[in-house]
C-alpha positions as MATLAB code, in Angstrom:
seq = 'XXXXXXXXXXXXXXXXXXXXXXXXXXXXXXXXXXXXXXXXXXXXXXXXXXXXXXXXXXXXXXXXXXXXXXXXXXXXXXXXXXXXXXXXXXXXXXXXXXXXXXXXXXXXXXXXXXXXXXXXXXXXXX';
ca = [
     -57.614   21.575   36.784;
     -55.947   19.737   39.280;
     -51.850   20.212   39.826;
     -50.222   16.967   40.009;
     -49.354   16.641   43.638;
     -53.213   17.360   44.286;
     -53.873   14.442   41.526;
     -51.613   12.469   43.693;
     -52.973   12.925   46.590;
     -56.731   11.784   45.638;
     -54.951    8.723   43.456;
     -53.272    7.420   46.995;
     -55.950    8.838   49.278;
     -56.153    6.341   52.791;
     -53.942    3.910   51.429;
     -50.180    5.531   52.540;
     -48.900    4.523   55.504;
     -45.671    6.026   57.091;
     -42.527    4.569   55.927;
     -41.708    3.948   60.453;
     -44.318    1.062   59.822;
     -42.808   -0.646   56.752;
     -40.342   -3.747   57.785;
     -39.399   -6.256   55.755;
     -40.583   -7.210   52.364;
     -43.059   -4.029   52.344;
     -39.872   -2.041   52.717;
     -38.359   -2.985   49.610;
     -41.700   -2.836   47.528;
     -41.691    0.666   48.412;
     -38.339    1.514   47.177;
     -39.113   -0.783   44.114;
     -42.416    1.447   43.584;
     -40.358    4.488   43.992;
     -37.619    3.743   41.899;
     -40.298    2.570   38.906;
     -42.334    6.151   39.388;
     -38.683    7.817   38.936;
     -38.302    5.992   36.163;
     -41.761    6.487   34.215;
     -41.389   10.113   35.458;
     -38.232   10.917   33.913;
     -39.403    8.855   30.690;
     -42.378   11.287   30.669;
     -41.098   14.316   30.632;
     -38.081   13.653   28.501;
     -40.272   12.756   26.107;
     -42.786   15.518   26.420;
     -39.796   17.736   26.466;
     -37.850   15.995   23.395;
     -41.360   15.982   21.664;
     -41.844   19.975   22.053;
     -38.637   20.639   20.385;
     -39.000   18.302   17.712;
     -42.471   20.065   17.157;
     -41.117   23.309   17.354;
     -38.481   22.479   14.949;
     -41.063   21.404   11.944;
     -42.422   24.556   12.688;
     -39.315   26.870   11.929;
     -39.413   26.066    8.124;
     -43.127   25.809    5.939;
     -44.003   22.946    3.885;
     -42.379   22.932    0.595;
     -44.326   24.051   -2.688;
     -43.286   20.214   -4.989;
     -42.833   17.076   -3.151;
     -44.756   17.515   -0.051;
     -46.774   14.390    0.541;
     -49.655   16.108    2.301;
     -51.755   14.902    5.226;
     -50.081   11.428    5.230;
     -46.572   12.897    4.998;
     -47.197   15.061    7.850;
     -49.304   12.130   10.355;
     -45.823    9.962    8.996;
     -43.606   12.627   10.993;
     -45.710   12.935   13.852;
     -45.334    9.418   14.498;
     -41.849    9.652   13.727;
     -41.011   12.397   16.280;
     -42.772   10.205   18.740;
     -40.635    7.399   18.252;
     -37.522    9.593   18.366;
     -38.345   11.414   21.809;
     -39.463    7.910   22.995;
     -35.737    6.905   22.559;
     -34.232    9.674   23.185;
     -36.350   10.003   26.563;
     -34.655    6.671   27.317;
     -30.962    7.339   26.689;
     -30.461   10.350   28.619;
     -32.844   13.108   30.001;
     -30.468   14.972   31.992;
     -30.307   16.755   34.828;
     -33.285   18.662   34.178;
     -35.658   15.739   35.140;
     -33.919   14.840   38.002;
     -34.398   18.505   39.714;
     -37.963   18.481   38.527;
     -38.650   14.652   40.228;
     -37.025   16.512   43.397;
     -39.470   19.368   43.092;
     -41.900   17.141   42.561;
     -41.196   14.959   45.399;
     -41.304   18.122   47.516;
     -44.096   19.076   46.132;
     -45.775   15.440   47.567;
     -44.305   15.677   50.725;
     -45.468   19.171   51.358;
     -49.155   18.248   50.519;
     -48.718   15.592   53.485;
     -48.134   12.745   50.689;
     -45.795    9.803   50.892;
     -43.834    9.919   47.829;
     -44.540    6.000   47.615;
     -47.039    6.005   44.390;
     -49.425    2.682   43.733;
     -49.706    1.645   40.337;
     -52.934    3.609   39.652;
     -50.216    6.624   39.345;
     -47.678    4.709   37.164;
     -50.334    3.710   35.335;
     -51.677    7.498   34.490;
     -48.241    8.943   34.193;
     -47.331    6.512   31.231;
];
């Protein structure tokens, strides 16, 4: 399995240039591209990380013995927690996300990546 700076790097392959080159108009589409992968990155993982605890809070109590409404109760509060994190994920996901973006913007620039991400990265992140 590939780590994600590796994914990266075949996902931008030939295509980065070095930011020395950029004037202009290309300049800001760059920051623009970086500031919307910051953005679907920290919506990622505060919902993968508001969607864990959720899960692992259904877990600490079993289903009841009366009332339970069986498969369709439990696909309801799947979706539900989904929804939740998804919001959650967008008010606030702390300072958590922002030291893993830095990692993983070290992580790109150490694997001799720009951290300038096309779409085709956006696109698989969300």
């Amino acid at each position: 399995m590939l780590s994600l700076p590796q994914l990266a790097a075949q996902l931008i392959g030939s295509s980065v240039r070095p930011l020395s080159n950029l004037t202009g108009s290309t300049l800001s589409r760059t920051e623009e591209s970086r500031s919307e992968l910051a953005a679907v990155f920290h919506q990622f993982v505060g919902e993968t990380f508001y969607q864990l605890m959720l899960k692992s809070l259904h877990t600490m109590h079993d289903k009841p013995a009366y009332m339970h409404g069986g498969q369709a109760e439990t696909l309801f509060q799947n979706q539900l927690d989904q929804e939740i994190a998804g919001r959650l994920a967008q008010s606030d996901v702390g300072p958590y996300s922002r030291d893993l973006y830095k990692v993983f913007q070290s992580q790109l620039k150490a694997s001799g990546q720009s951290t300038n991400a096309p779409k085709q990265m956006i696109n698989l992140i969300a």
